[in-house]
N, C-alpha and C positions, 0 to 999 in steps of 0.2 A: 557470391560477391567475394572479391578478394579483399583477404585480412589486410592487406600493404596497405587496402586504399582507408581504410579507416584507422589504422593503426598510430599517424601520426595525430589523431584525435584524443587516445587511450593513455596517455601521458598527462600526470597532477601535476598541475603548476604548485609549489610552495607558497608562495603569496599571494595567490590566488584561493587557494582553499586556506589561509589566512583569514583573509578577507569575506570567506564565508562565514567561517566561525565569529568575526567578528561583529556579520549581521544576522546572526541567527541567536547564538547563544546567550552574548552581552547582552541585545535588548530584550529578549527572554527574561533576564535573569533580572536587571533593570525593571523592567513595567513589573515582575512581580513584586519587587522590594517598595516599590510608589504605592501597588495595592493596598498591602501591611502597613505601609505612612498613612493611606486613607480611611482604610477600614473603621476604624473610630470615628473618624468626626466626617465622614461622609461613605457611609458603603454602597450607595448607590455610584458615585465617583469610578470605586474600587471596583466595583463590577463592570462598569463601563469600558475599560482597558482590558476585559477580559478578551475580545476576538481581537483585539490587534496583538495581544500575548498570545493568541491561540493561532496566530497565523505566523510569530516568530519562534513557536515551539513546532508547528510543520515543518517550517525550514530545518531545527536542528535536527529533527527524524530523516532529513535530508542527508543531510552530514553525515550522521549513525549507518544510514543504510549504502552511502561512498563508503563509509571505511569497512564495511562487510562485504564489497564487491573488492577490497583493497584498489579502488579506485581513485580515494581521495588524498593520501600521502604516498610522496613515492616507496617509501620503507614502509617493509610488511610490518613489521614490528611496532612503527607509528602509528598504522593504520590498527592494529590489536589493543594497543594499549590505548589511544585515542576511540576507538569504537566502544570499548569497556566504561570508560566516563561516559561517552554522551550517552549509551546505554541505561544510565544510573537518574538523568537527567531525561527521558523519555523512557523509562520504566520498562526498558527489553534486557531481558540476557541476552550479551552480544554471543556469546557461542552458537546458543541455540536456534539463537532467532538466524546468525549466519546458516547455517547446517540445513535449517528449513526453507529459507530462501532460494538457497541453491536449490531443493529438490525442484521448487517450482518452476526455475529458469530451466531447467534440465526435460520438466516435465509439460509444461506450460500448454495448452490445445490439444496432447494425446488423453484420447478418451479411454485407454485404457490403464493409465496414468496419473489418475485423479486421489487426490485426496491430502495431499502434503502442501500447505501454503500455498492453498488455493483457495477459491472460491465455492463452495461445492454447487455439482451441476448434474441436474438428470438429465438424459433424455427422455423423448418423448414416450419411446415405448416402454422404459425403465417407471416413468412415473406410473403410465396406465398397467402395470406389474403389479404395482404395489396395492397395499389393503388400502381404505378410506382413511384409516389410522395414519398410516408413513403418508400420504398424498396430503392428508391436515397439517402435519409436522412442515413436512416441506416446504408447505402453502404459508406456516407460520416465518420459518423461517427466511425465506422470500419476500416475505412483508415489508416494504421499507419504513414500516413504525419500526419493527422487530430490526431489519439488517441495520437503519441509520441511528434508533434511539438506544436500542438494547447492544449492539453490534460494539460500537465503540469502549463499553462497558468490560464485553467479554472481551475483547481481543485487547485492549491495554490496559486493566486491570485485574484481570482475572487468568485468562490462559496461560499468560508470560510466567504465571506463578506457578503453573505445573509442570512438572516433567512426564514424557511419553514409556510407555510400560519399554520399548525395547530402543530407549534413548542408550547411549555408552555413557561410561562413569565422566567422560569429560563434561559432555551433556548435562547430566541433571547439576553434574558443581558449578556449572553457568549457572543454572537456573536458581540455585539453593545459595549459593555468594551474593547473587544480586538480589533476589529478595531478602537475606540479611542486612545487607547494606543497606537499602530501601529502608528496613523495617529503622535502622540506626539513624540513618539522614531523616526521614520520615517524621520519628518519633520524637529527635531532638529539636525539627522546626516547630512541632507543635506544639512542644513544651515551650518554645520560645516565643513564640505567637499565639498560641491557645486553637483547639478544634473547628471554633466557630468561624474566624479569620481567617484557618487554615483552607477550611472548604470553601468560604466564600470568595476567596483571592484566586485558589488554583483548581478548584473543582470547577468552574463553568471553563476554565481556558485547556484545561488537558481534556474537556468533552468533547468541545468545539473541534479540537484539534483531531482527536481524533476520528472524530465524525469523518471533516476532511476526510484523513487519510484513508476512511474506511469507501468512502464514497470516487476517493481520488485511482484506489487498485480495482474496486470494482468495474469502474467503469472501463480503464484500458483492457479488461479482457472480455468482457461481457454487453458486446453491441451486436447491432444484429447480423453483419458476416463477418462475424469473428471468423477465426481458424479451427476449427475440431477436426482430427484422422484419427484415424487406429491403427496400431501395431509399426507397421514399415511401410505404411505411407504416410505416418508423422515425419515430416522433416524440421529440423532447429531452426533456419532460416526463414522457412517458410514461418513457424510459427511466429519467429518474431516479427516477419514483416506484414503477414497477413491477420496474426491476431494478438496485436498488439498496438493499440490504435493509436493513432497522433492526435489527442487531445489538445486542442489548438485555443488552450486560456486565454482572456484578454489580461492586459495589463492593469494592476501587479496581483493578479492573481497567478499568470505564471513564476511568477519571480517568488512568491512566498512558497509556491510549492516546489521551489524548484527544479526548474526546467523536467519533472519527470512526467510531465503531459506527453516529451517527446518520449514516449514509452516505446516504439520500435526502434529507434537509435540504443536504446539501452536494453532491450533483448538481445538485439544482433551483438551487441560489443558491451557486456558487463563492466568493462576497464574503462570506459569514457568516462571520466568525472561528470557530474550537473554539470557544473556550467562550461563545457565544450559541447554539449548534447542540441541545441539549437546550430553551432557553426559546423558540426558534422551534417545536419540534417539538409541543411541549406548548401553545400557543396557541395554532395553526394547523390547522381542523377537517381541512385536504387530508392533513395528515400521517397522521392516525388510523386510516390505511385500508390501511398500507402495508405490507409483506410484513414479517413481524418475524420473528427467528432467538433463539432464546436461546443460551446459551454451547455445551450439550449440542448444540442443530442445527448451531450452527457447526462441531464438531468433528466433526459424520458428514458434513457436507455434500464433504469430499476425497471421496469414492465414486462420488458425480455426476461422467460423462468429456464426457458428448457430446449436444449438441442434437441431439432428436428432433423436425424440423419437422413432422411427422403430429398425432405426441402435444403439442407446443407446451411442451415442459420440456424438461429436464435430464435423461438417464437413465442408469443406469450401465453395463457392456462387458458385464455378464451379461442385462441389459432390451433391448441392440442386439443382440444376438445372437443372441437367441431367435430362435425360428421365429413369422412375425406368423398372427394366426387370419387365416384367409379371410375377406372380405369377404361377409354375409348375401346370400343370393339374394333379389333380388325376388319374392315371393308372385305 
């Protein structure tokens, strides 16, 4: 596909990514300050506002993850210093978490390529490799109690806090700034509103949220013909448009996540802000062709464990395990 033809997509409106912030982070910040008004004389109230805070804190992850594609302000330097706040407000070092992201757009369906902000993925003959040990582990972590309940856990409150053994010194000072910071905004709202408040107002809405989000990357890469190659018959394009699916939300579940269902508009062109990522989609004949998921696929699509390089999909531990039929004799 030519760059020309998408290219007039790849440009941030200023008032427009305005007006994201406006609806992402303000009511974010809003429904939690009503929770802390609630929490005394009604916490069940206060809990109640938690998914609709848990679906305007999606959004801001929205935001965070434009200004790491430097997609969402037209200045780099906007989009840096604008990434590093909302960063603080969804609990990522924006360095790091940029640095990782990239590897995975970079990396994204090459099987020999795996392991950097991704999702991890055997294949089939990789799995039946392994001891009963690594195949339980696996098994575990496959789990959708373990990837949707425990998953969200690890990836936004606990990995953003380490740094990797051969991260660069910029690296870990992402990581090591914003968990000070963290621990200074953190520690001051809870002296101001007390532990119990603290967790009951924002602890079910940064879960919810990140459940989402954990269920929201899962799925665009992990359906059953997804893209997998190896070596030099990985092509970028191909990845994005073949395994990168068009998550097709109904409304306003697209809207809270913003527009990143259309996840092969935003492989192919990292520069498209959200919200031109549906008018790219819809005027561009390349799009029309592309693996689509509606809500219901999304939500059977946890089943699929393991690339089957024979079959060239996705199968599940009950399709790996079978016994394969013999190959036909030749007549």
């Amino acid at each position: 596909m030519s760059k020309d033809a998408i290219a007039p997509y790849a440009r941030p409106d200023v008032g427009r990514s305005a007006l994201d912030l406006a609806t992402s982070v303000v009511p974010y910040v809003a429904l939690s300050v009503l929770g802390y008004l609630l929490v005394d004389s009604s916490p069940l109230a206060a809990l109640a506002i938690a998914p609709l805070a848990a679906g305007f804190l999606l959004r801001t992850y929205i935001m965070f993850h434009d200004c790491a594609h430097g997609s969402f302000l037209p200045s780099k330097r906007g989009n840096v210093w604008l990434g590093r706040v909302l960063g603080l407000v969804v609990w990522t070092p924006y360095a790091k978490w940029k640095h990782d992201h990239a590897v995975h757009h970079a990396t994204a369906g090459d099987l020999d390529r795996r392991g950097t902000g991704d999702v991890t993925t055997w294949t089939v003959e990789e799995y039946r490799s392994k001891t009963w040990k690594g195949r339980l582990g696996y098994r575990l972590f496959r789990n959708p109690l373990v990837m949707f309940g425990l998953g969200p856990i690890w990836g936004l409150m606990i990995q953003p806090r380490r740094v990797g053994k051969t991260d660069r010194s910029r690296l870990r000072n992402s990581v090591h700034l914003t968990n000070l910071a963290l621990l200074v905004i953190l520690g001051g709202l809870v002296a101001l509103v007390g532990w119990k408040a603290y967790l009951l107002v924002q602890g079910p809405a940064v879960f919810l949220a990140a459940a989402a989000g954990v269920w929201l990357f899962y799925v665009q890469h992990q359906f059953e013909d997804a893209y997998w190659e190896s070596g030099e018959s990985w092509k970028y394009d191909d990845a994005a448009l073949k395994g990168s699916s068009y998550l097709d939300l109904p409304q306003p579940l697209q809207w809270f996540s913003g527009n990143i269902g259309l996840h092969h508009v935003h492989h192919l062109s990292a520069r498209v802000p959200n919200y031109k990522l549906q008018s790219a989609h819809d005027a561009l004949p390349v799009f029309q062709s592309v693996p689509r998921l509606s809500l219901t696929d999304g939500l059977k699509a946890p089943r699929l464990k393991l690339w089957d390089e024979e079959r060239g999909r996705l199968v599940t531990f009950a399709e790996a395990t079978a016994p394969r039929e013999p190959a036909p004799v030749p007549a």
